[in-house]
GUVEXZA-880705 format. One line per 8 residues: number of its first residue (from 0); their letters; for each residue x, y, z of N, C-alpha, C. Coordinates in steps of 0.02 Angstrom, whole numbers. Example, Ala and Ser with C-alpha at 12.3 -4.5 7.8 and 13.67 -1.06 7.14 Angstrom:
BEGIN
0> AS> 660,-284,390,615,-225,390,660,-165,390 | 642,-112,354,684,-53,357,645,2,394
//
This chain:
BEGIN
0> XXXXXXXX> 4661,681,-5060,4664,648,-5124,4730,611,-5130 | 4726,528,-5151,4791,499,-5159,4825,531,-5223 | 4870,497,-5221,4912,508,-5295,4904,477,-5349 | 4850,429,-5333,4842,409,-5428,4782,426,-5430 | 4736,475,-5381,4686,507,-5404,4686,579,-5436 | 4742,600,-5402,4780,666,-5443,4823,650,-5522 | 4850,595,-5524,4859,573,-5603,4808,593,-5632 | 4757,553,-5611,4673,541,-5665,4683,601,-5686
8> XXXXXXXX> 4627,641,-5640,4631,716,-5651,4684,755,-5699 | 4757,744,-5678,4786,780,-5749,4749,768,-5822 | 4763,686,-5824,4772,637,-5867,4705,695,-5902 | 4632,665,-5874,4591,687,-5889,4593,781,-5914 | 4620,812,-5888,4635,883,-5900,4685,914,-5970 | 4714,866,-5971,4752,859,-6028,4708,847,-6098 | 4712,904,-6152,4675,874,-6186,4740,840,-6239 | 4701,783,-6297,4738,788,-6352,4757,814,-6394
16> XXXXXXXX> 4822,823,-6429,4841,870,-6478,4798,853,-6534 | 4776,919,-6586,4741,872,-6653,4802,874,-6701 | 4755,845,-6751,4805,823,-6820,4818,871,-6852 | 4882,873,-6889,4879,925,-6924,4864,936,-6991 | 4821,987,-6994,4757,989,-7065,4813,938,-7131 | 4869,936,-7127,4896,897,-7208,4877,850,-7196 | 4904,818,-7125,4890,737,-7111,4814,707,-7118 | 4782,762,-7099,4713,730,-7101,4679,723,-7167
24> XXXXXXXX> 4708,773,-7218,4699,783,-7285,4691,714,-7318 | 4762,677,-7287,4801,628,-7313,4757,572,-7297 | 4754,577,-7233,4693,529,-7205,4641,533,-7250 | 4608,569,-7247,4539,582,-7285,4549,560,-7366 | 4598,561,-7404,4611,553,-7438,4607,467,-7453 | 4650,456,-7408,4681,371,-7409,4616,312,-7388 | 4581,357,-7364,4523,311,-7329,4451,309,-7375 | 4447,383,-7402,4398,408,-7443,4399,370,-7521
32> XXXXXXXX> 4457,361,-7548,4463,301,-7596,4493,242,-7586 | 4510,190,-7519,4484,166,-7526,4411,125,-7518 | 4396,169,-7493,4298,150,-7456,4255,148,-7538 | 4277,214,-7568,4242,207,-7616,4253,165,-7668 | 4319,148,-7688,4326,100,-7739,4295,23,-7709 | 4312,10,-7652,4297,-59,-7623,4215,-54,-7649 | 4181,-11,-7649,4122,-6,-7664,4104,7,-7729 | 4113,23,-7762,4143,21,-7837,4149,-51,-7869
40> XXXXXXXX> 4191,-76,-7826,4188,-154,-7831,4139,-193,-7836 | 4090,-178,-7781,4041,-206,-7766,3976,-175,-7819 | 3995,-128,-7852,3937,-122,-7905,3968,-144,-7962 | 4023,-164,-7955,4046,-210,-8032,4021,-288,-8030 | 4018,-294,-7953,4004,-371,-7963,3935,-350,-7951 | 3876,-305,-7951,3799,-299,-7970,3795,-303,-8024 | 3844,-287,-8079,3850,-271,-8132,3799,-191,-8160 | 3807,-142,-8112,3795,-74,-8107,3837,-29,-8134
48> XXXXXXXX> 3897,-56,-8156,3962,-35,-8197,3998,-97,-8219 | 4036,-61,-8274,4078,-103,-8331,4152,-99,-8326 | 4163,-67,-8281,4228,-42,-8244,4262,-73,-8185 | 4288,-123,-8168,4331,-146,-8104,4391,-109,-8106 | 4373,-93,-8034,4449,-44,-8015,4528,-70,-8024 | 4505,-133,-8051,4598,-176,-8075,4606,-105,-8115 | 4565,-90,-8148,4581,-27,-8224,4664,-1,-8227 | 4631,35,-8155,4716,62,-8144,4770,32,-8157
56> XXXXXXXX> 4762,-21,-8173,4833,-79,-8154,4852,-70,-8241 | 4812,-81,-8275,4811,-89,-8335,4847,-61,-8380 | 4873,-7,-8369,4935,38,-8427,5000,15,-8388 | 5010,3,-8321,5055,-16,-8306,5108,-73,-8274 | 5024,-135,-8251,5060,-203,-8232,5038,-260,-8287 | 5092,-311,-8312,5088,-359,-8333,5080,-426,-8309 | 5047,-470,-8344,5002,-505,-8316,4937,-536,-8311 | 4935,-580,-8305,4853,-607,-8273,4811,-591,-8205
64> XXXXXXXX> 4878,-581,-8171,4899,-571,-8084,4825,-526,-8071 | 4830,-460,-8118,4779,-412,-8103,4739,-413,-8087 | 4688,-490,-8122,4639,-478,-8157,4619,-516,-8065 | 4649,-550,-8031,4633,-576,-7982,4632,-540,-7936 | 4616,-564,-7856,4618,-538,-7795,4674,-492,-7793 | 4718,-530,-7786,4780,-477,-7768,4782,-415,-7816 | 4779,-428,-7870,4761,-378,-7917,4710,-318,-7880 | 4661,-362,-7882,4591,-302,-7859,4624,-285,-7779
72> XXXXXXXX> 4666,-286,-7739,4708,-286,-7674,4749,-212,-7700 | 4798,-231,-7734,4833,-191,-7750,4794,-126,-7800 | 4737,-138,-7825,4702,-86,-7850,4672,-39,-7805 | 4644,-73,-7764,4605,-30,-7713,4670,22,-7686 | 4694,5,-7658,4782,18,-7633,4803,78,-7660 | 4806,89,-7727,4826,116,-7795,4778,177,-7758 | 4724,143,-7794,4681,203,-7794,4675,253,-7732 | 4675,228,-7670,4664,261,-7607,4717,299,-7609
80> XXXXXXXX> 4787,272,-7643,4849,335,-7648,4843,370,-7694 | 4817,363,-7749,4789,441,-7812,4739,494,-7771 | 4692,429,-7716,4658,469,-7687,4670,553,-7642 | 4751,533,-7620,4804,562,-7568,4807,617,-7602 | 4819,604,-7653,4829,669,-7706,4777,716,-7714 | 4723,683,-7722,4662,718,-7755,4650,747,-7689 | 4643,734,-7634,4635,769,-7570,4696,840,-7560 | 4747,806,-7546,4787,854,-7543,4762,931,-7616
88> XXXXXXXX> 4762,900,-7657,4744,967,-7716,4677,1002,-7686 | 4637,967,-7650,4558,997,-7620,4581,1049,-7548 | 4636,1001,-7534,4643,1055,-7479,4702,1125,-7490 | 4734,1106,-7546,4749,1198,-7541,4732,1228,-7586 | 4694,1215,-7626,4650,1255,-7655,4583,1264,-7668 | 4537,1214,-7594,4469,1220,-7580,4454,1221,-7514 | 4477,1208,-7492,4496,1190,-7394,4432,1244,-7366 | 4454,1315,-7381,4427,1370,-7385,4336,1355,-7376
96> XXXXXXXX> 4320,1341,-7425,4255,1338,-7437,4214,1299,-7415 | 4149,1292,-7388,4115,1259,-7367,4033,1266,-7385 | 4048,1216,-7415,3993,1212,-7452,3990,1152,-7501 | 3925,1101,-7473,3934,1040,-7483,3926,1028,-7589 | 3899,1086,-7630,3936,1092,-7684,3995,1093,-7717 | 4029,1107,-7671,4083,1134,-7683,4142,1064,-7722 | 4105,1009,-7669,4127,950,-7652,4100,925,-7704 | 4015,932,-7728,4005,903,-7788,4039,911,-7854
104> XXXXXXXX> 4031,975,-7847,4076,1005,-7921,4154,963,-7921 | 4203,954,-7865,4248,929,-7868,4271,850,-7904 | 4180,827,-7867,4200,754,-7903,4174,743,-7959 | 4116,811,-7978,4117,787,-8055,4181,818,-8104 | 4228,854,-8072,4289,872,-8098,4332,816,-8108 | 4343,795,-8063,4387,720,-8053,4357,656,-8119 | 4304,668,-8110,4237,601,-8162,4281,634,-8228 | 4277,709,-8252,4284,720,-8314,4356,690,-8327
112> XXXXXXXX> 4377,721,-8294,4460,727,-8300,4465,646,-8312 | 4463,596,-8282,4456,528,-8298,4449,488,-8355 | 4378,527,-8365,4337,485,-8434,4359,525,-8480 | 4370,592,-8477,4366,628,-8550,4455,643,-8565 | 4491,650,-8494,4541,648,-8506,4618,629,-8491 | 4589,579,-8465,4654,532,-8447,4615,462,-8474 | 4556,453,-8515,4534,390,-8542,4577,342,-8575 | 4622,375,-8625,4662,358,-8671,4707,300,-8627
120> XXXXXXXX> 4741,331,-8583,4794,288,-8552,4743,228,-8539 | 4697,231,-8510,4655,162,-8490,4640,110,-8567 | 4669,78,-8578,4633,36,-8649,4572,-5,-8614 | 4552,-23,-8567,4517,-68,-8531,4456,-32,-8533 | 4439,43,-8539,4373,105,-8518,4370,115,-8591 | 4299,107,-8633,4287,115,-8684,4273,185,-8691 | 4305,246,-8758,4275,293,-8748,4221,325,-8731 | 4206,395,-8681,4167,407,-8649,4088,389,-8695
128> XXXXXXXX> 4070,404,-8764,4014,405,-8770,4011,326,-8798 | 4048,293,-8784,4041,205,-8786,4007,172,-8716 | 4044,219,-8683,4010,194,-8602,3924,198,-8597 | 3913,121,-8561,3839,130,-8544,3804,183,-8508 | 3742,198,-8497,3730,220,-8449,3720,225,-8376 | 3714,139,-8366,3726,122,-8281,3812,153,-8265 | 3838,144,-8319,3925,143,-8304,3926,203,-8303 | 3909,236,-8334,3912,329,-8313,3885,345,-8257
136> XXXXXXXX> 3831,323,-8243,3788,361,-8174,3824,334,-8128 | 3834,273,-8122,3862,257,-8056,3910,274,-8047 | 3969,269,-8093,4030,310,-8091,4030,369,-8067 | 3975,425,-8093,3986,488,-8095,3958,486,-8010 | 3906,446,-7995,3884,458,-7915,3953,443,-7862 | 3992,381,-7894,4036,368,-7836,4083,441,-7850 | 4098,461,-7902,4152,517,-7903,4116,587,-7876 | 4056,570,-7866,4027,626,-7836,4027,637,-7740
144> XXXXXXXX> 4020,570,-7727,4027,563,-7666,4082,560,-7641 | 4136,518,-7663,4194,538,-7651,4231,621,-7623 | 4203,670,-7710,4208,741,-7698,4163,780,-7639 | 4114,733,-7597,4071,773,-7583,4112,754,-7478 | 4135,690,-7476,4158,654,-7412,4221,701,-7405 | 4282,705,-7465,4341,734,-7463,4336,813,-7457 | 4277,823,-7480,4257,928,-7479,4221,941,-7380 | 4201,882,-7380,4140,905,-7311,4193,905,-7267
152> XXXXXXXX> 4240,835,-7257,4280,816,-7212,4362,872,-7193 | 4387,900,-7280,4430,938,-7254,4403,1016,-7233 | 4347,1024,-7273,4324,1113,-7245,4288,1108,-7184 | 4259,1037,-7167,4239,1044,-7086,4302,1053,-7027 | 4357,1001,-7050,4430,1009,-7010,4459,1095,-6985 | 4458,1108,-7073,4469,1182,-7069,4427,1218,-7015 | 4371,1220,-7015,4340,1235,-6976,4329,1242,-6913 | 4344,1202,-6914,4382,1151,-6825,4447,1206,-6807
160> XXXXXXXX> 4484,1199,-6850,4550,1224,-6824,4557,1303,-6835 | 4504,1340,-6869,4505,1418,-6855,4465,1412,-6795 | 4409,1375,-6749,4369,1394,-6726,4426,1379,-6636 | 4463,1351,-6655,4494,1326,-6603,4563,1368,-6575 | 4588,1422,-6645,4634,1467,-6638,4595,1535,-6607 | 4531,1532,-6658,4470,1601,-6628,4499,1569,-6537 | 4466,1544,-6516,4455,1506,-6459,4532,1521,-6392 | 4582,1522,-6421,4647,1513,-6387,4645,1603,-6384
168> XXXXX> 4624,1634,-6454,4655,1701,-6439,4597,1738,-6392 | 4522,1721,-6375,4484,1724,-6331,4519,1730,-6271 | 4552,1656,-6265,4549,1658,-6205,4607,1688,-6178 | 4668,1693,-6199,4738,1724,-6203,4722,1824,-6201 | 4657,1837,-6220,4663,1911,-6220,4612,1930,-6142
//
């Protein structure tokens, strides 16, 4: 065997390190809103909701700027980093659980907390029983899926990484 056929072979033998469960949290987090708001978007311009994700911008940037691209740029943005948060809170104090409820219940936690109680700061989100009903369902589905992508993705990880410690102390005994 030459010597860059014995590289391969390491190369190949070598596995990759994984992520570590925060980072991926973070990931899951950052990617999980923005996928969903971008889509969110796209049921504002169905007109399936009454809500464009500029919202966020709204208690705190001045301007017309918002109401435009860059606006809806920097919203999505926004949101995928609240998202960071909302993940991180799923993973140390749901990580645990698995169970694709678990994930539902989460995002209709997140939906409430929103509409019923952080509404106020939004002047742009008409109080909750002002809201239509396309604007509720769809809302409540994207905040459901959201809770259901951010619950599957970090308790499957988890999963991953007890099954892989089980696995080391297997083989180590």
């Amino acid at each position: 065997m030459g010597e860059e056929q014995q590289q391969q072979k390491l190369e190949q033998n070598q596995r990759e390190k994984p992520m570590s469960p925060i980072t991926m949290a973070i990931i899951t987090g950052l990617v999980g809103g923005v996928f969903w708001s971008s889509l969110a978007l796209v049921a504002y311009a169905l007109n399936l909701t009454d809500i464009r994700p500029t919202i966020i911008l709204e208690p705190w940037a001045i301007g017309d700027w918002k109401k435009g691209w860059i606006g809806t740029v920097f919203s999505i943005l926004a949101i995928g980093l609240l998202s960071i948060v909302a993940s991180l809170i799923y993973y140390v104090i749901l990580r645990k659980l698995k169970s694709m409820w678990v994930g539902i219940a989460y995002g209709i936690a997140l939906f409430l907390l929103v509409f019923l109680v952080l509404n106020p700061i939004f002047p742009g989100i008409k109080p909750f029983w002002d809201l239509s009903k396309n604007t509720l369902v769809t809302s409540l589905c994207f905040y459901i899926l959201f809770g259901v992508f951010v619950g599957y993705s970090i308790s499957f990880e988890e999963s991953e990484r007890k099954a892989r410690e089980q696995g080391k102390k297997e083989f180590q005994s």
